[in-house]
C-alpha positions in Angstrom: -137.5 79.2 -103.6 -139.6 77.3 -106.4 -143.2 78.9 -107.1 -146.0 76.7 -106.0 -147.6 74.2 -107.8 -149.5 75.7 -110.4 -153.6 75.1 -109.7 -153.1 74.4 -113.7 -150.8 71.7 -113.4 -153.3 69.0 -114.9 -153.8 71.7 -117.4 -150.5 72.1 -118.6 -149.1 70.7 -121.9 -152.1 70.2 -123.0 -154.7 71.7 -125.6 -157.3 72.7 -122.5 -158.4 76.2 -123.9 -159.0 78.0 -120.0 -162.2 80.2 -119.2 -162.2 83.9 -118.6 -162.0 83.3 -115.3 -158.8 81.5 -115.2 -157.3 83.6 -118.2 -157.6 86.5 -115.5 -156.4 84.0 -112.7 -153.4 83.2 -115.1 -151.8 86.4 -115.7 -152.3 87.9 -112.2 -150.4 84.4 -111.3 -147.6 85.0 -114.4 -147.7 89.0 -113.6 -146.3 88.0 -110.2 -144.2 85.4 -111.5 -142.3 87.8 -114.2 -142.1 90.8 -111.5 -139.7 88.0 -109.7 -137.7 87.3 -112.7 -137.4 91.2 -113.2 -135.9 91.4 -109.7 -133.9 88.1 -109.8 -132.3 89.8 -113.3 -131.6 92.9 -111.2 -130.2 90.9 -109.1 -127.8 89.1 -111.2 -127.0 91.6 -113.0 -125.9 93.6 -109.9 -123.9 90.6 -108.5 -122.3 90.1 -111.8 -121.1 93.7 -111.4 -120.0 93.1 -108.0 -117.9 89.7 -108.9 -116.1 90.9 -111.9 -114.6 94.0 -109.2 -113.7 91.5 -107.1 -111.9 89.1 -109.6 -109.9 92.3 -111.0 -109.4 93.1 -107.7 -108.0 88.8 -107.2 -106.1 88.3 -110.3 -103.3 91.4 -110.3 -102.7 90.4 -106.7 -102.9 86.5 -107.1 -100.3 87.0 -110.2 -98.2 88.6 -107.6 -97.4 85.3 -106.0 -97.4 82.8 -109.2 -94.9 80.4 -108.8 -93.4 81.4 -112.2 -92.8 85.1 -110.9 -90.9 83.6 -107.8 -88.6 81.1 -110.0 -84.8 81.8 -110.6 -83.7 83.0 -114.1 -81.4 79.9 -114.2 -84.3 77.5 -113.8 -86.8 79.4 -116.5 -83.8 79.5 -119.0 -83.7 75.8 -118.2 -87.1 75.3 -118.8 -86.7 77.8 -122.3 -83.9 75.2 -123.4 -86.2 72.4 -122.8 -89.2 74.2 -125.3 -86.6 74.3 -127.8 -87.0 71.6 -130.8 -85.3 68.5 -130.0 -83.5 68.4 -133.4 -83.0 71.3 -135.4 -82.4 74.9 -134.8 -85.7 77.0 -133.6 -87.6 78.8 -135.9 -87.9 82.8 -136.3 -91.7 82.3 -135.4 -93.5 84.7 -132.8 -95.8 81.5 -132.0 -92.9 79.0 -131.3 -90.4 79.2 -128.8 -88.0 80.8 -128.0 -90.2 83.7 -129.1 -93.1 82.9 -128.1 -91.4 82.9 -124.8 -90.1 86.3 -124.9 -93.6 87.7 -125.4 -94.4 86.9 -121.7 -92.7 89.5 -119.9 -89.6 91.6 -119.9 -87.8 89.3 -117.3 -89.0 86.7 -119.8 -87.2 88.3 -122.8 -84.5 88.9 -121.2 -83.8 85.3 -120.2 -84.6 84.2 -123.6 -82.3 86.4 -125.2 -79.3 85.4 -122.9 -79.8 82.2 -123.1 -77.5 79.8 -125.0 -78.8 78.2 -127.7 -81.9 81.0 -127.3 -81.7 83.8 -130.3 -78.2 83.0 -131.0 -79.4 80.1 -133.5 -82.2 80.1 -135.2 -83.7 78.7 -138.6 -84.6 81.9 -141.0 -85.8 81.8 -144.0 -84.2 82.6 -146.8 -86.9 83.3 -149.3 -89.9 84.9 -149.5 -92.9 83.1 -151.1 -95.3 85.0 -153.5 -98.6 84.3 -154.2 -98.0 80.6 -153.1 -95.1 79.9 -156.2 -92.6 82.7 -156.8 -90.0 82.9 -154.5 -88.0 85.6 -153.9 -84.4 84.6 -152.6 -83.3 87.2 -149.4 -79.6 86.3 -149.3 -78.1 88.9 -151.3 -80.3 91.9 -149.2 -78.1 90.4 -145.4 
């Protein structure tokens, strides 16, 4: 519900210096006003509260019935196949598939891992750069 028109309306905005009488007027009126806003805040804050239990309460359960969970292995190793780079082998990189896709979920390792094409060919490096120049070749320590 908006608060009434202010009987300062034509006042406000303005460099109108008020009398005693309606400095007193004024903060009975904002008094009022801010004992509102302390209760709408309790409010809120209390209905915040009350959502986010309900919304942990919601997401486990609505996870429950993803479509992903429900999907065969075949068709998500299909899908992993189709994440891969088009040319290339994949990279050894926890932000790039297919390891980024094992991260998900143990079902989701899994099917990465015994995929073809998953783990069992991958780009690694085979030196390790220091301080931006120096490399370091790996070969000799597989």
């Amino acid at each position: 519900m908006p608060p009434a028109e202010s009987p300062f309306q034509e006042h406000l905005h303005t460099n109108y210096v008020p009398t005693d009488a309606e400095i007193d007027e004024l903060r009975a009126d904002l008094q009022q006003h801010e004992a509102e806003l302390v209760r709408l805040d309790a409010l809120i804050c209390d209905l915040t509260a009350r959502r986010d239990r309900i919304q942990a309460h919601v997401d486990p359960h609505r996870a429950l019935i993803s479509y992903p969970r429900r999907l065969p292995p075949d068709i998500i190793g299909e899908i992993f196949l189709a994440c891969l780079p088009a040319e290339g082998y994949p990279k050894l990189n926890s932000r790039e598939a297919p390891l980024l896709l094992g991260q998900i979920c143990g079902l989701w390792r899994s099917i990465a891992l015994g995929t073809p094409i998953g783990l069992g060919t991958v780009t690694v490096p085979y030196g390790i750069r220091l301080r931006n120049t120096e490399t370091v070749p790996c070969r000799g320590s597989w």
